[in-house]
Legacy VTK file of the C-alpha trace (Angstrom):
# vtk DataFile Version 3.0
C-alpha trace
ASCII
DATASET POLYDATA
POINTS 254 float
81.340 98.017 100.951
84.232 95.971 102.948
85.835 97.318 105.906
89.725 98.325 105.472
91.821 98.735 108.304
94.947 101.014 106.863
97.711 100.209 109.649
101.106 99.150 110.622
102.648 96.217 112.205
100.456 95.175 115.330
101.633 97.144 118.040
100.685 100.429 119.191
97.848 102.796 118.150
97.580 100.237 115.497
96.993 97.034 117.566
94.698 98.880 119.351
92.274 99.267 116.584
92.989 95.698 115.313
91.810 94.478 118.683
88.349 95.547 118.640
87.903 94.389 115.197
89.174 90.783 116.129
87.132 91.204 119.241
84.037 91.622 117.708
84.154 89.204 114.975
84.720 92.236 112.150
84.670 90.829 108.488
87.270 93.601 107.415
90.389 93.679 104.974
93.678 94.851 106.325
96.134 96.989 104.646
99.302 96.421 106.370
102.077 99.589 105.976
105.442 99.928 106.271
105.768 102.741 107.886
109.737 102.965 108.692
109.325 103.039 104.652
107.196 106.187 104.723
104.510 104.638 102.839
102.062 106.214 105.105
103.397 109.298 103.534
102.561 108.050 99.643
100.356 110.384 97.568
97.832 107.525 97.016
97.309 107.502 101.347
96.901 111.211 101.823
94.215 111.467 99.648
92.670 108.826 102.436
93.931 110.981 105.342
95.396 114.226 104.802
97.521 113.758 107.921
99.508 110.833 106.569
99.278 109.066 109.471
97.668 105.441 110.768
95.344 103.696 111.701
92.502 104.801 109.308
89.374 102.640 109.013
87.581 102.868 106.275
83.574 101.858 106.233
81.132 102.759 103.496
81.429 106.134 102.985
83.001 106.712 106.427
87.326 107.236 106.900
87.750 107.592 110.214
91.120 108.407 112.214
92.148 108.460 115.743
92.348 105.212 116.988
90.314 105.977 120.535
87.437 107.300 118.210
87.934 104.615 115.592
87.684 101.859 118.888
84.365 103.609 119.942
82.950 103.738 116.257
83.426 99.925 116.276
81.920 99.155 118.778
79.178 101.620 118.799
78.558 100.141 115.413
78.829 96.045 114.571
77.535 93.450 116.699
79.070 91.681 118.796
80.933 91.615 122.686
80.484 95.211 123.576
83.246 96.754 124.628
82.321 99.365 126.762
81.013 99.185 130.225
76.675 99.016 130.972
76.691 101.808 132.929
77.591 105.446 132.810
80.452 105.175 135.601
82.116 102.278 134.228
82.208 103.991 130.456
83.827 107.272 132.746
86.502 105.303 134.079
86.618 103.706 130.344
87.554 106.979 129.059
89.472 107.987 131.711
92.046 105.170 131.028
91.964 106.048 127.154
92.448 109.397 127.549
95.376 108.993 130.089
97.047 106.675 127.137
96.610 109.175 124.220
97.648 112.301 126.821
100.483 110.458 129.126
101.709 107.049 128.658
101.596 106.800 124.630
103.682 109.876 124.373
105.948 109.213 126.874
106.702 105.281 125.229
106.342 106.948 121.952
109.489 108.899 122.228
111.393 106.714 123.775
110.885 104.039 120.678
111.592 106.525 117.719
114.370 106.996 119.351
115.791 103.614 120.087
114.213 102.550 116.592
114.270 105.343 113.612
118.549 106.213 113.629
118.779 102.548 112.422
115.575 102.260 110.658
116.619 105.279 108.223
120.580 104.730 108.591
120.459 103.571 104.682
119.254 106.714 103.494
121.665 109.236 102.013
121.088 112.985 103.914
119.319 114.087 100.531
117.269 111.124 100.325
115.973 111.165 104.065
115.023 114.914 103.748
113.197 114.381 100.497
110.850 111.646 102.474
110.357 113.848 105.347
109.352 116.599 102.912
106.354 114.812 102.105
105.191 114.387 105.491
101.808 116.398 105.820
102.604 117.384 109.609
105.304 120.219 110.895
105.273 118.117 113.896
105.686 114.629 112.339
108.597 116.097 110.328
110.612 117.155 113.688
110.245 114.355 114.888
111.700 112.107 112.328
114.461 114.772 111.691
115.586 114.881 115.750
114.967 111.247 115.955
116.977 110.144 112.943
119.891 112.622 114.317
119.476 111.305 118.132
118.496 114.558 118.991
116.886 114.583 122.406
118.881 115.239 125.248
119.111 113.328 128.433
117.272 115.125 130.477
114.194 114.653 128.016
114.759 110.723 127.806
114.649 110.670 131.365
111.516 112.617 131.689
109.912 110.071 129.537
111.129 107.346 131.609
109.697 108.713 134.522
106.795 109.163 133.344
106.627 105.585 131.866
107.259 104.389 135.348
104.402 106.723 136.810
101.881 104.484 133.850
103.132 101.571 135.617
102.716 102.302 139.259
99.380 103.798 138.106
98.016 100.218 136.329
99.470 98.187 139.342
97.359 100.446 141.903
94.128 100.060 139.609
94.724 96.184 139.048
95.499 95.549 142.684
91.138 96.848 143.182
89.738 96.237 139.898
90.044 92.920 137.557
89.493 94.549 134.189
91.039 98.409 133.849
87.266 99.992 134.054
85.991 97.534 136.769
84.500 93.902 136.388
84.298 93.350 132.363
87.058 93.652 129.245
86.296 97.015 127.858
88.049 99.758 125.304
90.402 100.949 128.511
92.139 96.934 128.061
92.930 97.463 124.944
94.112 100.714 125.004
96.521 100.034 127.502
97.310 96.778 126.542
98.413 97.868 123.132
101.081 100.066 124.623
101.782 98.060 127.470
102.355 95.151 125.494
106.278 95.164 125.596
106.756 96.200 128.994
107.457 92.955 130.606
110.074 92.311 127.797
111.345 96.084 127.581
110.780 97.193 131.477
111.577 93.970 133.141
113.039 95.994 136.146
110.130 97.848 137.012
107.360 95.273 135.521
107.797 91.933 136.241
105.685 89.221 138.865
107.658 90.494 141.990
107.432 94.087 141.858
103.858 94.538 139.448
101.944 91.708 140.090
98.999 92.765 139.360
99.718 93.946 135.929
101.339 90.945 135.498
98.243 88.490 135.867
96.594 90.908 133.668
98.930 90.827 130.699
98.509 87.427 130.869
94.606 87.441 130.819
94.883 90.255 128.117
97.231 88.277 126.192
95.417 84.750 126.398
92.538 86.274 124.800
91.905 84.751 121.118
91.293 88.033 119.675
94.788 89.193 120.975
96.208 86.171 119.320
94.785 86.820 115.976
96.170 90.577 116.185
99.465 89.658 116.983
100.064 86.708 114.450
99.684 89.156 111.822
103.180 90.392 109.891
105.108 92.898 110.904
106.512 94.569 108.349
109.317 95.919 110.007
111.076 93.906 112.925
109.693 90.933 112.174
108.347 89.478 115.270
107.526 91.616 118.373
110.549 90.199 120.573
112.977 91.318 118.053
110.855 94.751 118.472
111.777 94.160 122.603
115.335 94.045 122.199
116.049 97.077 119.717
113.895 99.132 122.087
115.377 98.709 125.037
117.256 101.592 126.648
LINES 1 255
254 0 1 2 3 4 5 6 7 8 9 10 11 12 13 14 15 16 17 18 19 20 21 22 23 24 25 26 27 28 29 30 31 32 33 34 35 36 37 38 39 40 41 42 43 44 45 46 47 48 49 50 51 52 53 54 55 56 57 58 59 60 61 62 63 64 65 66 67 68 69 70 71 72 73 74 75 76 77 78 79 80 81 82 83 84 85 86 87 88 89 90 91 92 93 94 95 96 97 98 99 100 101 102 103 104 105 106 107 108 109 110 111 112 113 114 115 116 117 118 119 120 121 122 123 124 125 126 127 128 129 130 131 132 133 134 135 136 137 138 139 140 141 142 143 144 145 146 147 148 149 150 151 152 153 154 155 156 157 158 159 160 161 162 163 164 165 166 167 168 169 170 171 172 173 174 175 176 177 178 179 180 181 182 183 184 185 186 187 188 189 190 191 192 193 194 195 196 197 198 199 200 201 202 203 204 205 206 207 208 209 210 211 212 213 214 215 216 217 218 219 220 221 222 223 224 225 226 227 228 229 230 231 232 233 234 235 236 237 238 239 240 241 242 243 244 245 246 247 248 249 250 251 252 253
């Protein structure tokens, strides 16, 4: 049976389970979503997952969600460059760095892009028709969010929490990268791409607090991250929604 990838345009918790696929030389099919569109919300996905929400790989009889457990599934499971550090300290700090991206930093950018991106994203949609599409989302939680976000709903003081806390991420990966080469320690590993897949914008989106002067060290390794032919391959792939990832840059910038 092939391997699907169900995901959305390369960015986020979706690039970061492209990436290990690419990296590892995966013959798998993608099924690229529109998710602005609510497809992931389509009767024919939840039967897939439940929660209505991507990436979900598919592999024999295996769906799998999450992309930090999808990442380690992949690699725990074809052949290829392994992606997780040799020894047992290195695949700590590994998981360190992924959890502090699913607990910290990916929330934190998270919010801030729904709301720079989903007022304009829905703005077509009559009242009626918006709240019968965020009906069918499976998830109480997903469904406040699109409602607060489509109605510019978070205060201030919220948006500015965020942004502190994106700033925080950064100072964090420019202390790390000023000792280590690669996010875990000497090789490329599941902590690079995490990161990476979030951080990818920042020198377009941040480029007051990231940029060669001030986050050097990041710097250099956004470039090695982003020179790497598996990176390429991700992000040549459509995106269904803003078309190329600069355009992505400049209606997310706050």
């Amino acid at each position: 049976m092939p391997v699907v990838l169900y995901h959305g345009g390369a960015a986020a918790n979706s690039l970061k389970s492209l990436l290990p696929l690419f990296e590892k030389k995966v013959d798998f099919k993608s099924h690229l979503m529109a998710l602005v569109n609510f497809e992931q919300h389509e009767p024919w996905f939840t039967k897939i997952n439940p929660r209505g929400q991507v990436p979900v790989l598919v592999h024999d009889q295996y769906v799998l969600d999450e992309s930090t457990l999808i990442n380690e599934y992949v690699d725990d499971t074809f052949p290829g460059l392994p992606l997780k550090p040799s020894d047992a300290y290195g695949r700590h700090q590994m998981r360190v760095w992924t959890k502090f991206v699913d607990e910290y930093f990916c929330p934190a950018l998270s919010f801030l892009g729904w709301h720079a991106m989903i007022k304009n994203a829905v703005a077509h949609l009559s009242e009626a028709e918006f709240e019968a599409k965020v009906a069918r989302i499976p998830l109480k939680e997903q469904q406040d969010k699109w409602r607060i976000t489509a109605k510019q709903g978070y205060t201030k003081e919220q948006l500015d929490e965020w942004r502190r806390q994106v700033r925080v991420s950064i100072a964090r990966l420019e202390q790390q990268l000023g000792q280590t080469t690669w996010l875990a320690g000497d090789t490329y590993s599941l902590a690079d791409i995490a990161v990476f897949s979030m951080a990818l914008l920042l020198p377009t989106r941040w480029q007051d607090d990231v940029n060669t002067r001030t986050t050097p060290h990041f710097m250099a390794w956004h470039a090695r991250v982003s020179s790497r032919p598996a990176v390429k391959n991700a992000l040549a792939m459509p995106n269904p929604v803003a078309g190329t990832h600069e355009a992505a840059a400049k209606a997310w910038k706050t």
